[in-house]
VOVO-733863 format. One line per field, with one value per residue: x negated, y, z negated of N, C-alpha, C in turn; residue number from 1. Coordinates in steps of 0.1 Angstrom, whole numbers. Atoms other than C-alpha are relative to their C-alpha. Last residue first. Example, Ala and Ser with C-alpha at 12.3 -4.5 7.8 and 13.67 -1.06 7.14 Angstrom:
nX: c(9	-9) $
nY: c(-11	-12) $
nZ: c(0	0) $
caX: c(-137	-123) $
caY: c(-11	-45) $
caZ: c(-71	-78) $
cX: c(8	-9) $
cY: c(11	12) $
cZ: c(-8	0) $
seq: c(2	1) $
This chain:
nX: c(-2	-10	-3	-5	-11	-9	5	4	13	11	15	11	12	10	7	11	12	10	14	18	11	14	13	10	-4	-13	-3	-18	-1	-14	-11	-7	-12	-10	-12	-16	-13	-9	-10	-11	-2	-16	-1	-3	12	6	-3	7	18	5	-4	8	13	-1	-2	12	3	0	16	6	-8	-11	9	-7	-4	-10	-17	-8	10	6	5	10	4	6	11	7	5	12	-11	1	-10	4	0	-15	-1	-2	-16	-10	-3	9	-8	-3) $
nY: c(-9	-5	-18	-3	-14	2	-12	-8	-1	2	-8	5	-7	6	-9	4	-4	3	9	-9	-3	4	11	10	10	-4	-8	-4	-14	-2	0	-8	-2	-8	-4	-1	-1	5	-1	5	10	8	14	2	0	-9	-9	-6	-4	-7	-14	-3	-4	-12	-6	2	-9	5	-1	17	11	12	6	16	-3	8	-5	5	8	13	-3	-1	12	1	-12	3	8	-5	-2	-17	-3	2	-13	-4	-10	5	12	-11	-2	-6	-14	-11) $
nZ: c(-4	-4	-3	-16	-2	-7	-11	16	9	-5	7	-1	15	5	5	2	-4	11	-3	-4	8	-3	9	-2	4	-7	-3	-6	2	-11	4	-7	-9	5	-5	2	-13	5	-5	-1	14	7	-1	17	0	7	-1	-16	2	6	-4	-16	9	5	-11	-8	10	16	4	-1	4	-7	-7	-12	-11	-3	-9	-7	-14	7	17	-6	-2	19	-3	-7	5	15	11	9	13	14	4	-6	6	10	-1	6	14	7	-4	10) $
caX: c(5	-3	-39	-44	-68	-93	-116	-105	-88	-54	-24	5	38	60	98	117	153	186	206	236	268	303	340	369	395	380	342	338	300	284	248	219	201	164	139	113	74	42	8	-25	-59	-57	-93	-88	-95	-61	-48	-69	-66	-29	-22	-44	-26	11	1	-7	24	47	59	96	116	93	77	87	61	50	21	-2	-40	-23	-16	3	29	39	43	67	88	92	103	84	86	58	72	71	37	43	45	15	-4	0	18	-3) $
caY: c(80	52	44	4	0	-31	-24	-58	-79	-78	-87	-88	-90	-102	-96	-113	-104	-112	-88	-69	-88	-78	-79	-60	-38	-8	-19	-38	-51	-82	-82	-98	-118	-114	-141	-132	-146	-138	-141	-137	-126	-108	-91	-57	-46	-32	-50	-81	-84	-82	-99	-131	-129	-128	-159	-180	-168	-179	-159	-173	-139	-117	-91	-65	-54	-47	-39	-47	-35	-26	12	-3	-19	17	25	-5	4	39	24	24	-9	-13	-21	-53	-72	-103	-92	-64	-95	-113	-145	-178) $
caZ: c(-7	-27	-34	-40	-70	-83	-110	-129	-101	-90	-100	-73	-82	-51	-39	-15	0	2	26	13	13	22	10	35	19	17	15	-12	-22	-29	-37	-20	-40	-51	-49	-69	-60	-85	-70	-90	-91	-57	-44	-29	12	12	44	46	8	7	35	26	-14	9	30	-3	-22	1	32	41	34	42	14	-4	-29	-64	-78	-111	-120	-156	-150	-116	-139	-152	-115	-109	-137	-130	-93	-59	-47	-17	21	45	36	58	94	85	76	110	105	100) $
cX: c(11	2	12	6	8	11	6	-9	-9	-14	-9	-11	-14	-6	-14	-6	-15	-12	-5	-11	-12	-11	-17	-13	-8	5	16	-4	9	8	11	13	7	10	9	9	12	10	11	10	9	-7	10	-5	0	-18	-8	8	-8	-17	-5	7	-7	-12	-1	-3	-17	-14	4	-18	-4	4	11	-7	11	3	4	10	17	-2	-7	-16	-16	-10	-5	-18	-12	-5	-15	8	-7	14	-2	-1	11	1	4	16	7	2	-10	5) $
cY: c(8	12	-3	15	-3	11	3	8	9	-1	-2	2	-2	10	-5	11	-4	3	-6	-14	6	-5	-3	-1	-12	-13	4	12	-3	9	0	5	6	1	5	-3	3	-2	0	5	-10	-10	-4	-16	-5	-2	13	13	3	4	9	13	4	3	17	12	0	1	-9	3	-11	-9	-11	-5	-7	4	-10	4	-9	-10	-14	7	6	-16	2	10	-7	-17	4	4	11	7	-1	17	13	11	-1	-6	13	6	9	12) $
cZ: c(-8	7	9	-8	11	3	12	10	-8	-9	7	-9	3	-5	-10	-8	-10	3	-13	-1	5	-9	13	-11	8	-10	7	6	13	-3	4	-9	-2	9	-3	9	-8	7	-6	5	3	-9	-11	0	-18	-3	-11	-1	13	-2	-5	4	16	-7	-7	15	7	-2	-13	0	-7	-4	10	11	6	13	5	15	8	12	-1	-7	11	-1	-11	-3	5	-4	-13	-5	-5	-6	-18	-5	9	-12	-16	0	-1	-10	2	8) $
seq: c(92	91	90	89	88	87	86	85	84	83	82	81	80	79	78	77	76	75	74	73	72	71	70	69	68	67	66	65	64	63	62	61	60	59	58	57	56	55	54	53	52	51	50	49	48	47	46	45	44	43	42	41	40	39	38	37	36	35	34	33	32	31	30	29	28	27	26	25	24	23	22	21	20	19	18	17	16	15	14	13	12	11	10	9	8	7	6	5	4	3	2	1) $
């Protein structure tokens, strides 16, 4: 196993995300090839919490003109975590 700051990458900080954290949910990015099992053991060795449930997105990369050359932006990973009833992580 990876260690768990490898796997937990950086938290989603949107209005939708912070209306989901109201209802014991956040959201993170996470590495690529974590799966759902590695990412619950991060989260509970890092915040000290106990994970309900895992949800996984893969989210691809978009494609995006610059000039006259065509790129894409990185695909990337994104996971829903509920937690358990009393359960917090404190944002900075």
């Amino acid at each position: 196993m990876r260690d768990a700051t490898d796997i937990i990458i950086e938290p989603v900080i949107s209005e939708l995300s912070t209306t989901m954290a109201e209802e014991d949910k956040y959201v993170f990015v996470v590495h690529t090839s974590a799966n759902k099992i590695e990412i619950k053991y991060a989260v509970e060795k890092l915040f000290n919490v106990g994970v309900k449930k895992v949800n996984v997105i893969n989210v691809l990369g978009k494609r995006k003109r610059m000039r006259f050359k065509t790129g894409k932006r990185s695909d990337w990973k994104k996971a829903v975590i509920t937690l358990n009833k009393g359960d917090k992580i404190e944002f900075i």
